[in-house]
N, C-alpha and C positions, 0 to 999 in steps of 0.2 A: 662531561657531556660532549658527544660527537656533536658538532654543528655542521651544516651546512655551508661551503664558502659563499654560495652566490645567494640561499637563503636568512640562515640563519636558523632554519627550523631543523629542529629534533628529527633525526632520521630513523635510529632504530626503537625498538618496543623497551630499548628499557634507559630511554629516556626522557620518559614521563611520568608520571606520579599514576602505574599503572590500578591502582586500586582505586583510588579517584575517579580519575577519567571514566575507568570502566561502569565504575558508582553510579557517576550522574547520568551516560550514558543507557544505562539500564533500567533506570527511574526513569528519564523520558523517552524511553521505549515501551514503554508500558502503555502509554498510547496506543501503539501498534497492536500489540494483543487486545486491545480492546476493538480496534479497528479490526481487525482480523475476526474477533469473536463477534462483532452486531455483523457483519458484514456478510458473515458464512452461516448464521443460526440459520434463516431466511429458508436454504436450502432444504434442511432434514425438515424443519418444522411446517415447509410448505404443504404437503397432503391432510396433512391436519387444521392450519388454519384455514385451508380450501373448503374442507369440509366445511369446519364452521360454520363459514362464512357463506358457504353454497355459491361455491365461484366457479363460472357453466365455462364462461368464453374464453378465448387464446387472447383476449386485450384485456378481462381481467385479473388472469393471474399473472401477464405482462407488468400489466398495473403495480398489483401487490408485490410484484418481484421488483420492482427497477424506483418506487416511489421515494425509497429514500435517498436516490441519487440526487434528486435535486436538493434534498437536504444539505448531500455532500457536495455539490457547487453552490451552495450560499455561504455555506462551510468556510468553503475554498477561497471564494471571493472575497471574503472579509477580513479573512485571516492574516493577509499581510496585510495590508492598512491598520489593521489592530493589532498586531503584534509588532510593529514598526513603532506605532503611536506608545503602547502600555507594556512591552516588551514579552521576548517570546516565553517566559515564564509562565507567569500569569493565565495567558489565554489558554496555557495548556492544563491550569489550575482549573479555568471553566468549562474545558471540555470535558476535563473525568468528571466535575458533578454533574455536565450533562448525558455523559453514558450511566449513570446513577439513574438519574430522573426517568430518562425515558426510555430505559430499559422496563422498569418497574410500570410504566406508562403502557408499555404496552404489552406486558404480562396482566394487565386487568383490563384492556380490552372488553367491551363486548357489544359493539359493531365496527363495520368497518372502518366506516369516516374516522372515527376513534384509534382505532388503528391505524391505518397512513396517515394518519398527525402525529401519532409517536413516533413511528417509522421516519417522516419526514426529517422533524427533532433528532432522532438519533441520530441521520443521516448528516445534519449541522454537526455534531460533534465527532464524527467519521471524520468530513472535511478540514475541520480543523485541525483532530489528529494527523492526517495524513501529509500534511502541509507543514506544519510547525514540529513534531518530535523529529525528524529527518532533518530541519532545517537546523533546529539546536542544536543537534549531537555533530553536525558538518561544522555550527561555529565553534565548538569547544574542543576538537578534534585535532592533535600536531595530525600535521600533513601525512606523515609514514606508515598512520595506521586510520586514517578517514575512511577510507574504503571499506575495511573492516566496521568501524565502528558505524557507520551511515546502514550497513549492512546488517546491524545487528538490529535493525528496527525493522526490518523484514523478516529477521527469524523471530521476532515476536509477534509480526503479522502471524506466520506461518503455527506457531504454538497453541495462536487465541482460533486459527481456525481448525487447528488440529482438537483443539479441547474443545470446540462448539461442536463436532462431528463426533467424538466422544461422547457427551451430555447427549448430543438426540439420541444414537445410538441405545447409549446408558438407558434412556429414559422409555425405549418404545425395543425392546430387548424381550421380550413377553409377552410383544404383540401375537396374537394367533395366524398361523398360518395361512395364505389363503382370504385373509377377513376382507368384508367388502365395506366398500365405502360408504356404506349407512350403519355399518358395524362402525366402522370409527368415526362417524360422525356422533353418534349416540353414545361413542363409550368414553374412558377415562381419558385414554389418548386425543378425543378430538375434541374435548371438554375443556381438560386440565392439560393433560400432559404438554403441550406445546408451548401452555405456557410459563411453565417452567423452564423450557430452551429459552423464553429471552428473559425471565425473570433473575435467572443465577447470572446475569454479566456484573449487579449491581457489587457484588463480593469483588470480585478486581478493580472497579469502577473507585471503591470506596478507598481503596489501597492505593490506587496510583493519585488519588485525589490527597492521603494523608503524606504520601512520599514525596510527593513535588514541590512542598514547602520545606521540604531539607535539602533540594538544590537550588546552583544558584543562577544568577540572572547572567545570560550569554555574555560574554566578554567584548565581544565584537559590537554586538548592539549599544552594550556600558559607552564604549570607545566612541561611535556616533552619535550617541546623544551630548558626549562630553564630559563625563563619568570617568575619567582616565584613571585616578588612582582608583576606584572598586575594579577594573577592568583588569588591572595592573597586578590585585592582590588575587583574584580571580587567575589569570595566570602564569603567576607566581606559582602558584598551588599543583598547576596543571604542568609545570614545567620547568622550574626553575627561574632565578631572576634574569639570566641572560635570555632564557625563549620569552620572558614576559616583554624583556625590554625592546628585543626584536619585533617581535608581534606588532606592540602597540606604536612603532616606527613604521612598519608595512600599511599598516592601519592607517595611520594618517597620512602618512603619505597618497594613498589611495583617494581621500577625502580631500586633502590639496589637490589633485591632479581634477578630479570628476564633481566636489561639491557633496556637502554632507545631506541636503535637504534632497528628496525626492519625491515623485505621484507618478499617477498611470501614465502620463506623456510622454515622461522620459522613456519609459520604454518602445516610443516609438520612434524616438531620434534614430537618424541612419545608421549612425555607428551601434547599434544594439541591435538590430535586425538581426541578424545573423545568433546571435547568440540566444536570442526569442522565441524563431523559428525555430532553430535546434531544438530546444527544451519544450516546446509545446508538441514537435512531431514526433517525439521518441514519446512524450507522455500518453501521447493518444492512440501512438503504435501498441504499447506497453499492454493498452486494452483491447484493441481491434484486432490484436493477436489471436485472441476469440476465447482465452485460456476459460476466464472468469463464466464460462456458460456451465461449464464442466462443472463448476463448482455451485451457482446458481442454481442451474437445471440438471444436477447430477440425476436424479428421478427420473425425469423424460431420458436422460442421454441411457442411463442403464438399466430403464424397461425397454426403450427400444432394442437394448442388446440381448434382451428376454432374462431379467432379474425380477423376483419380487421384489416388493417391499421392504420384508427385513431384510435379505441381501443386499438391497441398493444400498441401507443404510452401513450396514458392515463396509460393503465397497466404498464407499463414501469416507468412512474411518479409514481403509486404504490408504483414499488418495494423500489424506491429510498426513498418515505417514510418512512416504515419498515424499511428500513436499515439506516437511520438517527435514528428514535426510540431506535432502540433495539442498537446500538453503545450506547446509554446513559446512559442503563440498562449496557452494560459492563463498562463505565467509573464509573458507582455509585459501581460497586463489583470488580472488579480488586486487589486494592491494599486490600479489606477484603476478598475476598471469594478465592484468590489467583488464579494464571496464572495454574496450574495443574488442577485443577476441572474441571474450564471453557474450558480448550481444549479436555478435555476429554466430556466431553457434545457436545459441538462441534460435534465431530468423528461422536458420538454415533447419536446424533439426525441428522446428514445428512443422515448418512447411512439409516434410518428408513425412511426420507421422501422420498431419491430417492429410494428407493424399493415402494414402493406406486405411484411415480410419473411414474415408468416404470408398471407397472402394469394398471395405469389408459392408458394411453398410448397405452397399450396392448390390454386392453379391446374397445379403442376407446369413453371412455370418454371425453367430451370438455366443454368448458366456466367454469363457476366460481368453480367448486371444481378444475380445473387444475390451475386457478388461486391462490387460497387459499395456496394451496399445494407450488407452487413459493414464495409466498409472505413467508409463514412460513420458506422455507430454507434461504430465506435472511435472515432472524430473527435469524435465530438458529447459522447462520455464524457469522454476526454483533456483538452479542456478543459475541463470543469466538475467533474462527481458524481468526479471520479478524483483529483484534486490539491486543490480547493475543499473535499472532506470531512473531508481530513486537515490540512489547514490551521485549520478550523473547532474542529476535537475537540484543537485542539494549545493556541487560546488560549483555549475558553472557560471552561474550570474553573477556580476559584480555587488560587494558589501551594501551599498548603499540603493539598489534597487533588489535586493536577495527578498526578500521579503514580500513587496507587490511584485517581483517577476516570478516567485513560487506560488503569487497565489494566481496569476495567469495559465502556469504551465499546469498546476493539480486541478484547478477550474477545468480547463481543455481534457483532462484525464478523465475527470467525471461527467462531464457531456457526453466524450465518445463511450463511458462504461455505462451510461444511460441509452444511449442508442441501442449497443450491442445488448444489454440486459431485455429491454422494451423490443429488437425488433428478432431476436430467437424465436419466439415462439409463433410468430409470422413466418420468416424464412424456415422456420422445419414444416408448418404445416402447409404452406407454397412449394419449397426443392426438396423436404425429405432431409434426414440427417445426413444423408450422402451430400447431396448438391450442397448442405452450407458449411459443412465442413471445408470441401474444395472452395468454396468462398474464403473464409480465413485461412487456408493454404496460400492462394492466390495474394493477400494481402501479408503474409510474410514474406514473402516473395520480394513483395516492393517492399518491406522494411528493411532487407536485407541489404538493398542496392541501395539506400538511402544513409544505411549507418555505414557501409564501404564507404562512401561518397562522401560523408559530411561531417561521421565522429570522429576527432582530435582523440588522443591518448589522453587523459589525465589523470593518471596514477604517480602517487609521487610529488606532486607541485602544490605550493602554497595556493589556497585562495584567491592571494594577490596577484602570483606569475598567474593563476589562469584568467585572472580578469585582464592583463598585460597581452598574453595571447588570443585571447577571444573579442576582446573589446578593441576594435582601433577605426 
């Protein structure tokens, strides 16, 4: 085994137990596509349970579109405190039966109240997928391929929203040309069919719920509770006995130096500022990027562009293409081309599309250059501000506040993706698609000269060296 002099961790990919690692890695990425898939159904199935539901105004299909975000900051909130307390295993055991439940919860729907409670529900098991599968796969990760593997829960975000865009597609593929909105209010699609888009997540749900009890409990957390030898044989497994024995010296060592017990206070000690701020402003740039409307309100965005119905939906299968693609292109450069480059391309290349998208917009451009122009900002997201953020907010916090400082920084992610989700359909019917595009132009802008300005490199470095560096 190559070591590290000043670490001690595993440097290349074949010195780790790569079938292992990858294992459990992929099991609790399963989360993600479930995250990915309640997250995205919303979109296709929206004209349908609009119908339904005979939703008139821009605040309540605001409503029905952004309701389960507060799900996902209760989610979020709790999520370190409980997984801190009962270990991050477990909670991810509760969250696939809660994508089970209220998937199925709100496929039998029938009003709405009923509705945004499952929504909501779902929305808690959103949060805490998104918070804790990112956060496990960064503790059980050697350092040389974290970036990759942190990364590999966004290409299962990207799958589950690729496969929810499939299914509506799949499902309303027959719809008749032309049909108006009291045709699909009345017929199979506005009846049934939509709720079948959230009835089928129960099928993954039930899988990653049977899979998570064949991995094991994070090693890091074993270490902090006091668990040394299960942490020990834990990564032994993952590594070898010289990376276990390293590990669990870095480990404690860290725990000498800062103290094993922690709450929300500590993270306001002065020497954490900094490391706080960082992870809460990249997370809430992550969403004010503006990506996630596209995907919400792909319907409004590519009727404006003059697409039916079924073509929205096709187009919509598109984007989730591109954005399966170009997630792979960030999994193959992550851990070489580092997490700083890539977010700064990010910024940069949004900003430039939607300045172009709001100008075609303006001009009253439609069909395939407004397509093109969509499909390109998935791309240019996919690989950067979309997997590079959550990779970022997974290693930078120190062991012993990782937990309640992820559930601050993903909390602050789902605020501002509530804001943005709730106040779209206000700002396009206020500026026009034009003017809110240049809006989230405008706000990459300033993300750009915030990650110049304030993201550190950390590709490459233990855990420990980044809590060493970021924490003083």
């Amino acid at each position: 085994m190559i070591i590290n002099n000043q670490t001690g961790s595993p440097e290349g990919p074949s010195d780790y137990n790569r079938t292992y690692v990858w294992g459990i890695a992929f099991v609790a990425a399963m989360g993600g596509l479930l995250f990915g898939y309640d997250w995205v159904v919303i979109g296709g199935a929206k004209p349908f349970f609009q119908s339904y539901f005979q939703l008139k105004d821009a605040s309540a299909v605001g409503w029905a579109n952004s309701c389960a975000l507060l799900g996902c900051l209760a989610g979020a909130l709790v999520a370190g405190t409980l997984s801190d307390r009962f270990g991050r295993k477990n909670l991810l055991v509760f969250a696939a039966f809660l994508f089970a439940a209220t998937s199925l919860g709100n496929a039998l729907a029938n009003s709405f109240s009923l509705f945004v409670g499952w929504r909501m529900l779902g929305g808690v098991a959103i949060g805490l997928a998104s918070n804790l599968s990112p956060l496990y796969i960064a503790e059980i990760a050697p350092a040389a391929v974290r970036g990759k593997l942190v990364s590999l829960n966004q290409l299962t975000i990207v799958v589950g929203i690729l496969l929810a865009q499939i299914v509506n597609w799949a499902l309303v593929r027959n719809l008749p040309a032309g049909a108006t909105d009291e045709f699909i209010r009345t017929s199979w699609y506005g009846q049934q069919g939509w709720r079948w888009m959230f009835g089928l997540t129960a099928v993954p749900s039930l899988l990653f719920f049977a899979s998570m009890f064949f991995v094991p409990e994070s090693p890091r957390w074993l270490a902090a509770k006091g668990k040394a030898s299960q942490a020990e044989q834990i990564l032994t497994r993952i590594g070898g006995e010289r990376y276990a024995r390293t590990a669990l010296l870095e480990a404690r060592a860290g725990q000498a130096e800062t103290g094993v017990s922690t709450n929300f206070r500590t993270l306001f000690e002065p020497r954490m500022r900094r490391v706080i701020a960082l992870g809460v402003t990249l997370a809430v740039f992550q969403q004010w990027c503006g990506i996630n409307v596209i995907f919400n309100y792909a319907e409004e965005i590519f009727r404006a562009a003059g697409y039916d119905i079924k073509d929205v939906l096709k187009n919509i299968a598109w984007t989730g293409s591109v954005n399966l693609v170009f997630t792979f292109v960030a999994l193959g450069v992550v851990d070489r081309g580092g997490r700083r480059p890539l977010m700064l391309l990010g910024s940069a290349g949004l900003a430039a599309i939607y300045v172009l998208m709001g100008a075609c917009y303006a001009a009253g451009v439609q069909g395939w250059p407004m397509l093109v122009l969509v499909l390109a900002a998935i791309g240019c997201y996919a690989m950067s501000l979309a997997p590079v953020t959550w990779v970022v907010i997974s290693e930078i916090f120190p062991t012993r506040i990782r937990g309640a400082a992820m559930s601050v920084a993903v909390s602050s992610l789902w605020i501002a993706c509530f804001i943005l989700t709730y106040t779209f359909p206000l700002l396009n019917a206020a500026l026009g698609p034009a003017g809110t595009f240049w809006i989230y132009g405008a706000i990459c802008v300033a993300g750009f000269v915030y990650i110049l300005r304030s993201l550190p490199e950390t590709k490459g470095k233990t855990l420990e060296q980044l809590e060493k560096d970021l924490v003083q």
